[in-house]
Each structure stands twice: as C-alpha cells, then as structure tokens.
ZAMARGU-4260 file (C-alpha; in steps of 0.2 Angstrom, whole numbers, plus 5000, padded with zeros to 4 digits):
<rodrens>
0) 5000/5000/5000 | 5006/5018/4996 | 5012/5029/5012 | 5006/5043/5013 | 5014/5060/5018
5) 5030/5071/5009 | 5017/5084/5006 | 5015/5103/5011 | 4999/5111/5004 | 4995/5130/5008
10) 4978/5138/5019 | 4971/5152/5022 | 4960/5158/5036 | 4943/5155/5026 | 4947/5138/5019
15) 4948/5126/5035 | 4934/5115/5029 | 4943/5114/5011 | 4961/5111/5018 | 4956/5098/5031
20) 4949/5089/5016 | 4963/5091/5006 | 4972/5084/5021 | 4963/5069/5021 | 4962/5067/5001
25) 4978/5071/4997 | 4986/5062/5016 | 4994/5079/5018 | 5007/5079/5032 | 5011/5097/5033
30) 5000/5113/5030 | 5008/5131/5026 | 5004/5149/5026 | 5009/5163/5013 | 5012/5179/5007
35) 4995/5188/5011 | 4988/5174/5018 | 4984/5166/5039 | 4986/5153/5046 | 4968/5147/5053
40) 4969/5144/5071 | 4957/5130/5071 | 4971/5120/5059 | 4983/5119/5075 | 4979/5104/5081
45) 4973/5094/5064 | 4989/5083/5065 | 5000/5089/5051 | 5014/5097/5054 | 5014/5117/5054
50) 5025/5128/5044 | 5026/5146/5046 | 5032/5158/5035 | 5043/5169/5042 | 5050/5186/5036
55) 5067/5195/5044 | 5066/5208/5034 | 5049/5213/5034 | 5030/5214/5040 | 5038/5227/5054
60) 5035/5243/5045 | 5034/5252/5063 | 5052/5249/5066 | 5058/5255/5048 | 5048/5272/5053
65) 5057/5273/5067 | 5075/5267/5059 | 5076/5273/5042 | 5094/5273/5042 | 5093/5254/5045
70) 5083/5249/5030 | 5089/5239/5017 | 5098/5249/5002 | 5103/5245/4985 | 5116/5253/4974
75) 5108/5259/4957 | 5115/5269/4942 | 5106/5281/4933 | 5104/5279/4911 | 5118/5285/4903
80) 5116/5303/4899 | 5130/5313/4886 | 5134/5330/4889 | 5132/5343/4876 | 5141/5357/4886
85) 5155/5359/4899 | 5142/5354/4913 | 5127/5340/4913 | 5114/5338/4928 | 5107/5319/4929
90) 5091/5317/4940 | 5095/5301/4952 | 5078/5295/4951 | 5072/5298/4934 | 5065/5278/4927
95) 5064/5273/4944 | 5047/5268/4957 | 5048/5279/4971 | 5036/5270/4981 | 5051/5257/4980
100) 5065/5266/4980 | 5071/5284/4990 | 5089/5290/4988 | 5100/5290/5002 | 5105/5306/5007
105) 5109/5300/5025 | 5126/5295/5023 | 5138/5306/5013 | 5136/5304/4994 | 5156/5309/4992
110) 5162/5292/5001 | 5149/5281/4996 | 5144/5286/4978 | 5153/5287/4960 | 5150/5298/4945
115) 5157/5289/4931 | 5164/5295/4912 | 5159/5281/4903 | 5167/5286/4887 | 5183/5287/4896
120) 5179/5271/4910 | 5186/5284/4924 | 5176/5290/4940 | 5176/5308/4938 | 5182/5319/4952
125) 5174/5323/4967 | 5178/5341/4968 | 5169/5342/4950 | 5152/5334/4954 | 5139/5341/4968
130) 5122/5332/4974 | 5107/5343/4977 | 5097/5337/4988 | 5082/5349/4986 | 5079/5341/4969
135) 5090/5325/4969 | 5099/5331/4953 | 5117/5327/4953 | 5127/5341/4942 | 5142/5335/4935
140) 5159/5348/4926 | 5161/5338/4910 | 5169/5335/4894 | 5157/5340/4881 | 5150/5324/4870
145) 5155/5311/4883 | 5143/5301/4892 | 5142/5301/4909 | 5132/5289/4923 | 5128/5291/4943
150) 5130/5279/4956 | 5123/5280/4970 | 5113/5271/4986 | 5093/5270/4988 | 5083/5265/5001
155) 5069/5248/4999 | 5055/5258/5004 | 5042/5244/4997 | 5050/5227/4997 | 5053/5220/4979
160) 5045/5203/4982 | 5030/5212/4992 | 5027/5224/4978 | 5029/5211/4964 | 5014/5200/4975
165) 5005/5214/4978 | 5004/5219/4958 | 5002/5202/4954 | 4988/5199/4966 | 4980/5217/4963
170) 4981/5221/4981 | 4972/5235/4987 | 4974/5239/5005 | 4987/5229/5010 | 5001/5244/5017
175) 5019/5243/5008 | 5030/5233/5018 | 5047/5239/5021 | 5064/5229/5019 | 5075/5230/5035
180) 5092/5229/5035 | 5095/5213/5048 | 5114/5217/5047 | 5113/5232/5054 | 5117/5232/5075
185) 5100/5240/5080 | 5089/5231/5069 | 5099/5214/5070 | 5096/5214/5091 | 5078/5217/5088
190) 5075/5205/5074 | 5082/5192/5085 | 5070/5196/5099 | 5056/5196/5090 | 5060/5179/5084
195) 5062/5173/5102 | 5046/5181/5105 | 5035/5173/5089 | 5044/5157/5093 | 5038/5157/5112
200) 5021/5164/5105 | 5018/5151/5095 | 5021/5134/5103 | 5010/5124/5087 | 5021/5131/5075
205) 5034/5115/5071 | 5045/5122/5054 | 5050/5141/5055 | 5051/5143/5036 | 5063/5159/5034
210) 5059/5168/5018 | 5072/5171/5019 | 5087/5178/5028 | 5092/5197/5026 | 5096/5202/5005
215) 5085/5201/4991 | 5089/5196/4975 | 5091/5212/4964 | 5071/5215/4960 | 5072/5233/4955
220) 5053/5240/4947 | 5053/5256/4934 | 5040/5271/4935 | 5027/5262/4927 | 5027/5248/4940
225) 5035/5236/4928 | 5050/5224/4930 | 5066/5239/4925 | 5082/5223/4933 | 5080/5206/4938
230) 5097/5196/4943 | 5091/5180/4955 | 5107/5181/4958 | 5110/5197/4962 | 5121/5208/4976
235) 5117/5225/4971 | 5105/5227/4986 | 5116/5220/4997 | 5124/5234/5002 | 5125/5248/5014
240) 5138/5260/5022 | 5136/5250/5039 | 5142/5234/5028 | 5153/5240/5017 | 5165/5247/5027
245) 5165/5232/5036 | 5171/5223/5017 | 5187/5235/5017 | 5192/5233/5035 | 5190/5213/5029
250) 5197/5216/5011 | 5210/5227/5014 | 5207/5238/5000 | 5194/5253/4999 | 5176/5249/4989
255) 5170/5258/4974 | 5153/5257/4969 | 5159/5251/4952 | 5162/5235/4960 | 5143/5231/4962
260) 5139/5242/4948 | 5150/5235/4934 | 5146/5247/4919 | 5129/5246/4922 | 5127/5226/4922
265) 5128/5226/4940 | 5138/5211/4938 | 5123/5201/4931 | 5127/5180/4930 | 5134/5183/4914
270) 5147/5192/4918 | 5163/5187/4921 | 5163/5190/4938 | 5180/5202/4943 | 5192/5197/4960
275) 5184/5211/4969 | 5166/5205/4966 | 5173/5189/4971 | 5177/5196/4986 | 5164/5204/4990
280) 5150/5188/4988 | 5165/5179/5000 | 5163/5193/5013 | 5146/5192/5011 | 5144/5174/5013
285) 5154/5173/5029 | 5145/5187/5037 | 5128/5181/5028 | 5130/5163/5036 | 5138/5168/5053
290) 5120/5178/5057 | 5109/5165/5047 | 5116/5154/5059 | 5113/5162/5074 | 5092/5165/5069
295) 5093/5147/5065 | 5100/5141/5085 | 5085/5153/5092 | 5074/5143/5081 | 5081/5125/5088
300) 5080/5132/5106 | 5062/5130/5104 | 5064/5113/5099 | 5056/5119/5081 | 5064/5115/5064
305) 5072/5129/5052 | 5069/5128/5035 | 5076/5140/5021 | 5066/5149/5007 | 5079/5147/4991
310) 5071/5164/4983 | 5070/5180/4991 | 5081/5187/5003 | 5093/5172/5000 | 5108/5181/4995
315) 5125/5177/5005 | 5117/5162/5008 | 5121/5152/4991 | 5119/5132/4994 | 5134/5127/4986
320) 5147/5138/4993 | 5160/5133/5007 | 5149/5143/5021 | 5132/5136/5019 | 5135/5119/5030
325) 5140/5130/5047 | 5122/5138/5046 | 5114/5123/5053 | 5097/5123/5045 | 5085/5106/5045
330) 5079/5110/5026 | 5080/5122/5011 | 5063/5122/5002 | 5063/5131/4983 | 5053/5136/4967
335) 5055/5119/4956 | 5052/5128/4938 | 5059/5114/4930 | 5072/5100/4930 | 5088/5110/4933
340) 5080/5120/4947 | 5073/5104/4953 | 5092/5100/4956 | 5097/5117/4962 | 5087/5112/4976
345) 5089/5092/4977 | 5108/5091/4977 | 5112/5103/4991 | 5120/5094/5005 | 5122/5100/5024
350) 5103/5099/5029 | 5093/5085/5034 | 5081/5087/5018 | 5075/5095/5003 | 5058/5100/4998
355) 5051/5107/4979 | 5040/5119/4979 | 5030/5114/4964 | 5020/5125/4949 | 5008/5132/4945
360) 5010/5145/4962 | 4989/5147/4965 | 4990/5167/4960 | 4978/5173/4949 | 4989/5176/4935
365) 4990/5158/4930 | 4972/5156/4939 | 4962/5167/4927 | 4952/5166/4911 | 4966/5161/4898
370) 4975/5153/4910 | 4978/5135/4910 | 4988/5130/4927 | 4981/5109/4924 | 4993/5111/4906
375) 5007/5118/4918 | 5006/5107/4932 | 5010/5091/4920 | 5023/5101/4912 | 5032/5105/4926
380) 5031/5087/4933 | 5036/5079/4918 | 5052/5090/4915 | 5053/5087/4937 | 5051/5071/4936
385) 5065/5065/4926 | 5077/5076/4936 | 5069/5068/4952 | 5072/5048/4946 | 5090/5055/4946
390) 5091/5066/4962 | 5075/5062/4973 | 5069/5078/4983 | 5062/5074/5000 | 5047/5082/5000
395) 5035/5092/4987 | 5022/5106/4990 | 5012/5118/4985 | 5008/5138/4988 | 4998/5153/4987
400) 4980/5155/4988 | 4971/5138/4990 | 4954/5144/4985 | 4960/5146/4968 | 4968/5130/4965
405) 4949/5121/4975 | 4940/5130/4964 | 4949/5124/4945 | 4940/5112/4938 | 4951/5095/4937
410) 4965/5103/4945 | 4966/5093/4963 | 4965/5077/4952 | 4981/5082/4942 | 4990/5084/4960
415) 4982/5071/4964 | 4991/5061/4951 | 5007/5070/4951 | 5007/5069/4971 | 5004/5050/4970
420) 5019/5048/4960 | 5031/5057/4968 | 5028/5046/4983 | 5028/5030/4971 | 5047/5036/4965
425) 5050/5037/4985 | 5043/5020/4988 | 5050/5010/4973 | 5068/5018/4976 | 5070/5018/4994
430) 5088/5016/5000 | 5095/5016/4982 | 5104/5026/4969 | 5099/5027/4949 | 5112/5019/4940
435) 5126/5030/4932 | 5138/5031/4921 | 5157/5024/4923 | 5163/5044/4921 | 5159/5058/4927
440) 5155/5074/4917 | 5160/5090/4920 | 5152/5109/4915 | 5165/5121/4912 | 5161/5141/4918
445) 5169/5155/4928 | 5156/5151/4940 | 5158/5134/4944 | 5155/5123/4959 | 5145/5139/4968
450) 5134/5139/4952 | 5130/5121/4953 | 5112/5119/4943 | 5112/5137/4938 | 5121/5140/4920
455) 5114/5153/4910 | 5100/5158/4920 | 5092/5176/4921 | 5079/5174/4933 | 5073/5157/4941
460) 5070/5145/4928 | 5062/5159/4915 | 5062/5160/4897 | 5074/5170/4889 | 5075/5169/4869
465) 5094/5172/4872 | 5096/5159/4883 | 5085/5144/4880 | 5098/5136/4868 | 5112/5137/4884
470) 5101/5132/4898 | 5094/5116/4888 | 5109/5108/4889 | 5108/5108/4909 | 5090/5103/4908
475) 5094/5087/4896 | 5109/5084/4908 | 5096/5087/4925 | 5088/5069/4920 | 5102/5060/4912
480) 5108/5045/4921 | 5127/5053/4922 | 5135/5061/4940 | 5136/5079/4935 | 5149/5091/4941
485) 5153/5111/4939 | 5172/5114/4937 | 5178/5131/4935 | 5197/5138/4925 | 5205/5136/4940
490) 5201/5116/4944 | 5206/5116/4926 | 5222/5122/4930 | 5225/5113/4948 | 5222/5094/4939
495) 5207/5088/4934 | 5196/5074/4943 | 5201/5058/4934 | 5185/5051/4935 | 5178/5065/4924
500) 5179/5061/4906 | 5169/5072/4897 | 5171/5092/4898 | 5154/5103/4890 | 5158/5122/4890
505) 5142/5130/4885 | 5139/5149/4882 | 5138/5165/4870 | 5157/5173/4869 | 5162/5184/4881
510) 5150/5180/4894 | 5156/5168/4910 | 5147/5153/4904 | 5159/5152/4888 | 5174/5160/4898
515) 5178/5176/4888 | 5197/5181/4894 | 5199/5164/4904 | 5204/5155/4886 | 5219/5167/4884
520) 5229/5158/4899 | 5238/5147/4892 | 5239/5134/4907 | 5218/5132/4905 | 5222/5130/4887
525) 5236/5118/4885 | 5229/5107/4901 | 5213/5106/4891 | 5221/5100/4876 | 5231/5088/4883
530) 5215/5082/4895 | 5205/5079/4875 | 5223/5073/4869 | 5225/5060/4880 | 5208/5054/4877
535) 5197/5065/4884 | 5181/5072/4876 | 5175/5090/4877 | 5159/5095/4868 | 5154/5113/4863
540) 5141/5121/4864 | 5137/5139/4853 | 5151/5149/4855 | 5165/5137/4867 | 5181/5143/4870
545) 5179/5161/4862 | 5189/5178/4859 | 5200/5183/4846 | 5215/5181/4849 | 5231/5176/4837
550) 5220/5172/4822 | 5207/5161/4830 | 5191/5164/4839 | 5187/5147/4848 | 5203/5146/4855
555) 5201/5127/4855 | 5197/5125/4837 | 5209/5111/4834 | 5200/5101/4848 | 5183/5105/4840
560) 5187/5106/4823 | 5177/5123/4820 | 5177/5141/4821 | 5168/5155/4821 | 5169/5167/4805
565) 5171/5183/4812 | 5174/5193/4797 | 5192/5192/4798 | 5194/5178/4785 | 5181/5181/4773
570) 5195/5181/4759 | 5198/5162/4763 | 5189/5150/4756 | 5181/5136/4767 | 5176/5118/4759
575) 5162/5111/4771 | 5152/5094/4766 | 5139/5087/4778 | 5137/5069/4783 | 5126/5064/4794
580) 5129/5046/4794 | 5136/5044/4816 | 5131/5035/4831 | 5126/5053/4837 | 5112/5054/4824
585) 5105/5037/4827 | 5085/5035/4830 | 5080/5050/4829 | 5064/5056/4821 | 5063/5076/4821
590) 5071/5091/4811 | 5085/5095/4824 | 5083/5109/4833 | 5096/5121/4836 | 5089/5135/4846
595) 5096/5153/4841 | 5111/5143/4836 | 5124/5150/4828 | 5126/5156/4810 | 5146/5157/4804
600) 5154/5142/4811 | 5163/5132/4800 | 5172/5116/4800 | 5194/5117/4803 | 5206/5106/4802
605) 5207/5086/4795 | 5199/5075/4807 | 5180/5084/4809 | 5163/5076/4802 | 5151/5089/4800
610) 5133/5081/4805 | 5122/5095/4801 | 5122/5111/4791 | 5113/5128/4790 | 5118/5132/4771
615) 5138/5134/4771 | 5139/5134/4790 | 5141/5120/4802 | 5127/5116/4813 | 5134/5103/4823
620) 5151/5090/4819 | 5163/5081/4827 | 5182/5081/4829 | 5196/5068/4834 | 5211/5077/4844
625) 5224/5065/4848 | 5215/5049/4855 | 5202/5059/4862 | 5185/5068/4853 | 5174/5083/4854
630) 5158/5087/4847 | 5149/5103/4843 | 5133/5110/4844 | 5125/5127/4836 | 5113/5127/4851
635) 5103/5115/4860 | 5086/5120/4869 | 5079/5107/4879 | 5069/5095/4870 | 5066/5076/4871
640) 5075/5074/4857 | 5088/5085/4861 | 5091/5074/4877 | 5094/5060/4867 | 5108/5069/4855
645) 5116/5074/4872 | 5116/5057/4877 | 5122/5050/4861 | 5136/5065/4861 | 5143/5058/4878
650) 5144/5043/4877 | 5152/5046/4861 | 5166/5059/4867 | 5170/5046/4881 | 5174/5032/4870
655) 5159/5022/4877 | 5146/5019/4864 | 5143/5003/4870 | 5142/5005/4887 | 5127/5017/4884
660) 5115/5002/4883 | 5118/4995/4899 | 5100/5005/4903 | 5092/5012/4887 | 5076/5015/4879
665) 5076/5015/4861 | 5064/5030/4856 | 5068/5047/4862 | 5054/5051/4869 | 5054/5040/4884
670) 5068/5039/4895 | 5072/5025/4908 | 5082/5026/4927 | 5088/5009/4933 | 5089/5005/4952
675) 5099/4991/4953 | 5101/4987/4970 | 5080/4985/4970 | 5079/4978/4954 | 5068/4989/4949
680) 5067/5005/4933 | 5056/5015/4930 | 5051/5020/4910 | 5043/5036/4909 | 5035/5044/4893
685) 5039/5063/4894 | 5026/5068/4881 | 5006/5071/4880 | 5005/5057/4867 | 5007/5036/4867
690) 5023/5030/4865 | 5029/5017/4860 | 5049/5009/4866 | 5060/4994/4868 | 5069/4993/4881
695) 5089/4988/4883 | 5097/4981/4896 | 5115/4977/4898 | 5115/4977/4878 | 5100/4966/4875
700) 5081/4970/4871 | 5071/4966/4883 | 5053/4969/4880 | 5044/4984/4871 | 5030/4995/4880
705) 5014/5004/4875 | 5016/5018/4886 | 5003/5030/4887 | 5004/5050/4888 | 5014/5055/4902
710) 5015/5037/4908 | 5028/5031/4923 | 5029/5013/4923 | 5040/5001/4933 | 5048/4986/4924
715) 5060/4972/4933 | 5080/4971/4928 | 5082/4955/4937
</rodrens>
C-alpha cells in the first residue's frame, strides 16, 4: 500500500473545511501559510505538521519608521546621459518607482557614491560633481559629448517581492512593507528578539520557514510599475555604508561602487565575475552565514525545525558555497520551475532534507480566464520528474491562495496524480541510487561549483530567447543518468578529477558561461588540450572557448574542429560537406533543433565530420584530437529529442558507445532510470501522446511498452 505523507499544501484563514479535506484526500502531512495569507487557528491541532512563513526583513513597518537609516539599500545607476556642454545635471531617480525606492542622502554621497565618464571608463572627480538634495539632481563639470552615469545608494521603501505580489495579486489595501536591513546592530538585536518572542508565541508552529534571511535578490521595478532589473542572483541590494565598510576593514582595499555596479550590468550571471566582486560575495557569505546561523540556534532552542526559502532574501546564503553547511538549518525548500532547478534544490548537502516547491503558484495570473495551470502542472512534473528519478527531493508542496487551485475544475485530480507519484518514486527507490555512468562529466564556467544547477539563468527557471539554447543543455543533463559536476578555470588548472571524462563548456562569447578572457591563459588552454589529447572528450556548445585572439576565435578549434567566421577571413575559402551518417544521429525522428544557434561556424582542420548544416555553415560536427574527441553544437534547447543527442554526444566523446546500453530505451521520447540494488526501473513517457519503446538492458532488448501520455511505469531488471 502507498504511504502517505512528503506533502505541504498552503491555507488560508477562510478555507479550514477545504484544507482539512485536502488533508485527508491528498494524506497531507504538513500545511503552510503565505504571502497575504493566515494561518487558521482551528488548523493547529489537525495533526499535520505546521509551517510558518517567516520574514526577517519585513511585515515590521513600525520599526523601519522609526529606523530609516537601517533599511535595506541597494546601489543603482542612473541611464547613461551625454553631455552637450561643459556641465550635465542627471536626475537620480528619473526611470525609477519611488514607492520602491528613495535616495539615500543619509550617509555622505562623496564616500559612498561614483560619477562615472563612461566614454573614458574613469570615475570623475569629486571636487567636480555636487548632489542637490532639494531636487535630487546630481550636476556633474564635464567633457562636452562624453557620456556620463551616477551611482549612488537607495533606500527599499516597498519590498521587491511584496510589491511584485501585491501587483500580481492586485492588492488594494494591504500597506507597503518595508525591507529592514538585519545586518545592521540596532535592527539585527531586535530582529532576534522578535523571533524569540514569535517562537515562544507560538508553541504549534513546528518548521520556522525563513523567507528568507536578510538580502533580496536584485528586483528593481521602473516608474510604470513594471519589472526595470532582475538578477536572482544578484548583490546590488546588498549593500550599505554600515556593511561596506566592514568589506574594506576585511578586504583590505577601499570599495567603489563600480564594483557592484559593473558598467551598468551590475555584475549580472553573465558576467565574468571580477576578483573584487569575488570578494565581495566571499565577505558576504561569511557574514551572511555567521548571522543566518545564529536565527537558526534561536529557532532549535524552541525545539522547532528551520527551514530556508531558496528565493527572496537568499543572497549570502548560496547552497553550494563553502559557508552554507555552518548555518545549521534542518531544510531548504525552493521554486521547482523545471528540472535544473529541481536540482538546484535536490543536490544541496548540509541539511537534513530537501523540499520542491512545485507549479503552478495558486496566484491569479495563471488562475484566470486564459490561464491553463492543469497544462502547467503536467509540464512541470514531467520535466521534474526526470530530474527527480535522478536526484530524489524529500518532500514536494504547493503555495499561494488555496481557494483558487479548489476551485479549478480537474486541478486537485492532476495533483492528485502528480502527488501520487512522487511518493511511488520514494517508495519503489527507497535506500537506492539510479544507476550512472562509469565517468563523470564535468560543466565548464567562471562560476563553477557555487553555480551548481544554475548556468545561464536570468531569473529562476524563465524564458529568455537568448538563453533557451544554453540552459537546455543543463536541463537534458538534469535527468540523464550521468553524475554531473561544475568545474571552473582554475580546477582546470589545479588537475582535473580523473574520473571525469567528458568536459561541456556552453555559452555565447564573452559571457562567464563560455569563459571570455579565461581562454587566453595558456595553462587552461594547453591542460585542456592535453586532457582531449590524451583521450578525453569536450563538447561545445554555441560559442565554446571564444575571443579573438592570434588568428582564432574558439581558441580550441583544433580540439573542435570549427570556428567561428568573424569577418576576419572572409577572403579564405572554406570547403564544408555534411554527413550525417554517426552514432550521434541514430534513432531520431525530428528536424533538429538548434535554438538561436549560431550562423558562421565552419568546420577546421582534418579529422572533423560535419553532421548538420545551415547552408555553408556547420550546425553541429565532430572532431578527433589526439586519442580523444569533441563534438559541437549550434545550440541545444531542451527538448526530448535533444536529450537524446546529448546522450548519444557523451557517450560518444568518452569512448563508450557501448556502454550506453547498459539501461536504454530505444525511442527518444521515453527515458528510463535503473535501480539496481532493488531491481527495479522506471520508463517514463515525457510527452502528451502514446509511445511506444523497447527497452535495453546490459546490451540486449528486453521487452517493448505501450506507454501512454505522460505514463511512469515500473519494469524488473532482474
């Protein structure tokens, strides 16, 4: 008989009759409240566990009045503005929400702010620069016809994620909450009071669910209301006077605001993060993760669980870096958008479990006429599930307004269904591991380890047109039975893990996914030939390896057997033939798909096979270096298909076509994870139509399914 239980659903304080049967239909073991939502006190005794959302920063807009100089700040930059004359006047808030944001003319705008030339790159003078503050204009001496910007410090006076939900939701009375900064001495004393306080308060409350610790991710909204700059992974409001001089006491070196601002890119994911940046999310984690930790021993004092919120106010507090462990918390629970950030939450190690948040999130922006959240519900389990046969989280959930999901027609019986698997994967895998390749395979980026699961990302798990042919390739690679590790330049240059045989660097050029000035040093370079010489594979994905430099543009173009035409040789003539004739290209039944791709590669060299073409252009090929091979794509968006090309590509560049078989489904769209110690594997169909697929194991076909649409099914490998 199926358990029940690994289940949080949300309530509200008019839906106790709903949750309490929801409880009982779906054997719900814990119940949560939201953002604009209470819990109902006569749920406080129904038996499932209680969780709490709790805000640091937040919901105690009397004691931001009272403090203003210890609410949270952010470091923006005004648009870039060119000077016609010998002087320019820039008005600081001019495309900014000043319900969100207020300048802070607090602390001295000379120390902690910068006026930059932006034709020249240089910070102008202070002495020729002068803040009023009667009009917050900033007039700047200049250089007539260069282009100038403004840096300077703002106050959160609306929290982003509380405004966001209260557009979203079409909030009317609800006042704007402020964003406290935690860090600060006065405010950090009383923030841990009142948690004292709510913790003794509130003896049925078992999970304190911090949402989250003390810094947004950057969420900056324009005049209109409307989304201006959006980095998840963001530290531009992470900032303050009180903190930063802190940094250069720890640093040893004075801070500019460039450093956060970074030209105007305020050091979005892209970027290749610079030492002092580094620094600074090093001294931010430390600090970050010494306080978290403190929040979370109050919490355990009351004999109540801490859980953390992987959104929001979760900056210093990244998962995968060296500080995260000493913070003591018993979970992380976080958005689960798709397979990648499915993993981004599964794979975290130094708490005790790990729960997925899954979609839709009941707000009436999906729940509305025109909405289908039944459609998105099976799409995000599909893509979740195959990351989960890989990675199991502990725990799945729900939030936002239960009335609205209650009241969908169908939609409880698609969580139904959804819920009753997850618990089957729990049930049939207990106590085992899928099965794996032999070799590991490693993601190349300036990011690395930190970055674990979050390659070319904007914001959490969101389209972008730019990025959907990058962040496929970690999406295929989220449900592929191979261990997965993210390397960046410098474990390249310290010596490789031998156990990893297969290197993927994925990325436009000059952006920290490719690796933009990091290919000019040649110790990466050379150990990466030798790595592919010695039998290694690498495999490429859009623009790999790239800058110009000495006559070449991938700078491993011997290794991948194609460049980029950047205009430079034109004048030479380039003889490219396509065959598609390769293991890589076997049973598949599509047009490839390439994404955005690229449009000017070509094939170099003597040893390359070009497998698909656009015209003249190379599309996707193959290379042999040495005793080792590489293989490049144009682009790969995440598709079934595009799984199985992937799959096919690595198995190839590792010199184990065979070995591929051990656990394989022969049409693309099904996929299979093999648990041998149970004897068990599970085939699932990752599409809305029948399928039909023979399955492999250890090189011979075993038996073929009928599978329907969206079908799990669990076969014997005895």
């Amino acid at each position: 008989m199926q358990q029940g239980g690994r289940l949080t659903i949300p309530t509200e304080l008019d839906m106790v009759d709903e949750t309490l049967k929801l409880i009982s239909d779906l054997d719900a073991d814990a119940i949560r409240d939201c953002d604009g939502t209470e819990m109902p006190a006569e749920l406080q005794h129904c038996g499932a566990k209680i969780y709490a959302t709790y805000y640091t920063t937040r919901k105690d807009n009397d004691w931001a009045e009272k403090n203003p100089d210890e609410v949270q700040q952010e470091y923006l930059s005004t648009d870039r503005y060119t000077a016609d004359s010998e002087s320019l006047t820039i008005e600081l808030m001019k495309g900014f929400h000043t319900q969100q944001l207020k300048v802070n003319d607090l602390d001295d705008p000379k120390r902690w702010w910068e006026v930059m030339d932006r034709t020249s790159g240089e910070a102008v003078c202070i002495s020729d620069w002068e803040y009023n503050r009667d009009n917050g204009t900033v007039q700047i001496k200049t250089i007539p016809f260069h282009v100038y910007t403004v840096s300077f410090l703002a106050f959160l006076i609306w929290d982003p994620v509380h405004m966001y939900n209260f557009i979203t939701n079409d909030w009317k009375d609800d006042p704007h909450q402020c964003t406290l900064d935690v860090r600060q001495p006065k405010t950090q004393a009383h923030v841990k009071e009142k948690l004292k306080l709510f913790c003794q308060n509130h003896p049925e409350i078992n999970v304190i669910r911090f949402t989250t610790f003390f810094h947004q991710f950057t969420l900056t909204f324009d005049d209109h209301k409307r989304e201006k700059y959006v980095e998840w992974f963001g530290y531009s409001a992470s900032v303050s006077p009180y903190i930063l001089k802190q940094f250069e006491q720890w640093a040893g070196y004075p801070f500019r605001p460039e450093y956060i601002v970074d030209q105007g890119y305020f050091n979005s994911l892209f970027r290749v993060p610079s030492k002092q940046f580094r620094d600074f999310i090093e001294f931010q984690q430390i600090e970050v993760c010494k306080l978290a930790k403190e929040l979370v021993d109050i919490v355990h004092s009351y004999g109540k669980e801490a859980m953390m919120f992987l959104g929001d106010h979760w900056i210093g507090t990244e998962p995968y870096g060296k500080y995260f462990a000493s913070i003591g918390l018993d979970a992380v629970v976080g958005s689960v958008g798709s397979g990648v950030t499915m993993r981004m939450i599964s794979d975290i190690k130094g708490v005790k479990y790990t729960e997925g948040r899954l979609l839709p999130y009941f707000f009436p922006d999906v729940f509305c006429e025109g909405g289908d959240p039944i459609r998105e519900a099976q799409q995000n389990w599909l893509q979740a599930r195959r990351a989960i046969l890989r990675s199991p989280l502990d725990r799945i959930g729900y939030g936002g307004y239960l009335k609205l999901a209650t009241e969908w027609p169908g939609f409880i019986d698609t969580i139904k269904q959804v819920v009753s698997e997850f618990r089957e994967i729990h049930e049939k895998t207990a106590d085992s591991k899928s099965s794996t390749a032999s070799f590991k395979v490693a993601v190349l980026s300036s990011w690395g380890h930190v970055r674990s699961w979050m390659n070319n990302q904007v914001h959490h798990s969101i389209y972008h047109r730019e990025i959907y042919s990058y962040v496929g390739v970690i999406e295929c690679l989220s449900g592929m039975p191979l261990d997965v590790e993210f390397i960046d330049f410098d474990d390249v240059k310290n010596g490789l893990d031998p156990s990893i045989r297969v290197i993927i660097n994925a990325g436009d050029r000059d952006t920290s996914w490719s690796g933009a000035e990091y290919w000019l040093d040649e110790s990466v370079i050379t150990a990466l030939r030798k790595f592919v010489h010695d039998g290694g594979g690498f495999i490429g994905v859009g623009e790999p390896t790239a800058i110009q430099h000495q006559g070449a543009f991938f700078q491993l173009r011997d290794v991948l057997g194609v460049d980029e035409e950047v205009g430079f040789s034109l004048s030479t003539d380039k003889y490219n033939d396509c065959n598609p004739d390769h293991f890589i290209m076997r049973d598949l039944s599509e047009p490839l798909d390439f994404g955005e791709g690229q449009n000017r590669v070509y094939a170099y060299g003597e040893n390359y096979q070009i497998l698909a073409m656009d015209r003249e252009y190379t599309q996707m090929a193959v290379n042999s270096f040495g005793k080792g091979r590489s293989v490049y794509f144009a682009g790969l968006p995440y598709s079934p298909q595009n799984c199985r090309l992937l799959l096919r590509a690595i198995y190839y560049a590792a010199h184990q076509e065979e070995s591929m078989l051990e656990y394989f489904v022969t049409n693309p769209d099904t996929e299979i994870a093999a648990y041998e110690k149970n004897g068990l594997a599970a085939v699932i169909n990752n599409t809305d139509r029948m399928q039909k697929t023979s399955v492999i194991i250890h090189g011979r076909e075993e038996e073929t399914l009928d599978l329907k649409p969206r079908e799990m099914r669990w076969i014997s490998i005895h």
